[in-house]
C-alpha positions as CSV (number, residue, x, y, z in Angstrom):
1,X,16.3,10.2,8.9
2,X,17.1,13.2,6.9
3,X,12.9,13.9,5.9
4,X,12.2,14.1,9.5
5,X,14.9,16.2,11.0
6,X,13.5,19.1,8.6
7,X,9.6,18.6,8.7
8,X,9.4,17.0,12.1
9,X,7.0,20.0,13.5
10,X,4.6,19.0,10.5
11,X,3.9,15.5,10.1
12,X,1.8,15.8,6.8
13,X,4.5,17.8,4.8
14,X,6.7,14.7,6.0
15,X,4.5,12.3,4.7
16,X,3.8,13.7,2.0
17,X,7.3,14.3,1.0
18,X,8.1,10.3,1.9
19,X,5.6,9.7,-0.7
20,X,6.9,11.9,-3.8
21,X,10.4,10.4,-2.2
22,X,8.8,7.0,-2.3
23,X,7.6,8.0,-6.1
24,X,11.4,8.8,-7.0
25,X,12.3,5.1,-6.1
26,X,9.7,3.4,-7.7
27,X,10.7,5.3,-11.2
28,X,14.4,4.7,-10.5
29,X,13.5,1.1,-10.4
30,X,14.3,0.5,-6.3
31,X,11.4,-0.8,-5.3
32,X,13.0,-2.0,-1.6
33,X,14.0,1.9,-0.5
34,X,10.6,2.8,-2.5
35,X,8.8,0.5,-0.1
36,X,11.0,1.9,3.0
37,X,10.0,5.3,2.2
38,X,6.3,4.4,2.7
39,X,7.2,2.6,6.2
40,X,6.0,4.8,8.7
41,X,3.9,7.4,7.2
42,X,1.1,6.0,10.0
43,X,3.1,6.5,11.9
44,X,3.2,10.7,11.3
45,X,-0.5,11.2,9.9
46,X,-2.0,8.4,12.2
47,X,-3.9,4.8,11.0
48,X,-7.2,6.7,8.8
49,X,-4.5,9.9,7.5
50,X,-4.9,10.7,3.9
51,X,-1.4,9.9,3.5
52,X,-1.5,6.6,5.3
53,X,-4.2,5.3,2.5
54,X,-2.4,7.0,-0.2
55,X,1.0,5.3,1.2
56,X,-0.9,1.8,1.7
57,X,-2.0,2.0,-1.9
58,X,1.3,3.0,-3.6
59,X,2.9,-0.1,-1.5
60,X,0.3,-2.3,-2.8
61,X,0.9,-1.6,-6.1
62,X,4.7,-1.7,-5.4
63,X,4.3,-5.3,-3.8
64,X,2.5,-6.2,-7.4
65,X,5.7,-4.9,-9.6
66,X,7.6,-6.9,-7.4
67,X,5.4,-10.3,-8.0
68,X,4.5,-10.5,-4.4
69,X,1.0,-11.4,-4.8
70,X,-0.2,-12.1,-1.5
71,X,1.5,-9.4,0.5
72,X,-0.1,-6.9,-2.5
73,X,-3.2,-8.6,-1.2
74,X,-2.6,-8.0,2.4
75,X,-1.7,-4.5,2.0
76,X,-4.9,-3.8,0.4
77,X,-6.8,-5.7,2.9
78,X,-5.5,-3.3,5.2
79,X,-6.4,-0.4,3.3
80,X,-10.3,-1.6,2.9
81,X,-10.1,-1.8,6.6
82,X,-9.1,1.2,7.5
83,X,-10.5,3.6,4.2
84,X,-14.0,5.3,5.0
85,X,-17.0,3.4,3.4
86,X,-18.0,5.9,0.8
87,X,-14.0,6.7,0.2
88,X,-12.0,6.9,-3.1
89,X,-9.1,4.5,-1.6
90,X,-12.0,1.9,-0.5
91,X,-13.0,1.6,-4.2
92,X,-9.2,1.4,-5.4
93,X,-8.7,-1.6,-3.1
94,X,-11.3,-3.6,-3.9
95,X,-11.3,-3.0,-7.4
96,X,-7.3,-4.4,-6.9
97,X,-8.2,-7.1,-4.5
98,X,-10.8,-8.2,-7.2
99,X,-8.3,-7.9,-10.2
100,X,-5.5,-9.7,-8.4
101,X,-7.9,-12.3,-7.6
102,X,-9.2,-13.4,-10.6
103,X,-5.2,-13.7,-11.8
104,X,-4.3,-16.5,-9.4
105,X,-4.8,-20.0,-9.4
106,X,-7.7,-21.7,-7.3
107,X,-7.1,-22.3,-4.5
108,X,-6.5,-26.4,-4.1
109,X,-7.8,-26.4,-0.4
110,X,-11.5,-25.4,-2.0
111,X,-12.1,-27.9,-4.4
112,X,-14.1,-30.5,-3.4
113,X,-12.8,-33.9,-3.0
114,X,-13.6,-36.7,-5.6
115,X,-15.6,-39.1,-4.5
């Protein structure tokens, strides 16, 4: 991959430079290579890297322009796992996880059964 072969010694300029990469897609409208420049920035900074919150958030919101509800949902699960407690990116997640929540349908498998 062409961002690697010239920042390979510093994974953090990489990353970071898949995310303003990833930032180019999304406003060019390609949300699939937007999402493919995010793949693997855990990979670089490791599972709790600045970048690797940043870069699960971005996808989350790119999973929601492309009406993907539940893998939005997922993503930011992920995030609220791995974010600090007291961190910025914790908040951001919930605060989506709550908003895309109270946008779907209930859930038919938790409504009681009529008697």
């Amino acid at each position: 991959e062409v961002l690697s072969s010239f920042w390979r010694d510093d994974p953090n300029l990489t990353a970071r430079a898949r995310l303003l990469l990833a930032e180019q897609y999304k406003t060019a409208g390609k949300v699939d290579n937007a999402l493919d420049a995010l793949d693997g920035i855990a990979t670089l900074t490791g599972p709790r890297g600045e970048p690797t919150l940043e870069a699960l958030y971005r996808r989350g919101l790119l999973l929601e322009q492309a009406g993907l509800i539940k893998e939005a949902l997922t993503t930011y699960r992920q995030l609220e796992q791995l974010a600090g407690q007291n961190s910025d990116w914790l908040r951001s997640a919930r605060n989506r996880i709550r908003e895309l929540q109270s946008q779907m349908p209930p859930d038919s498998t938790s409504q009681q059964a009529s008697p």
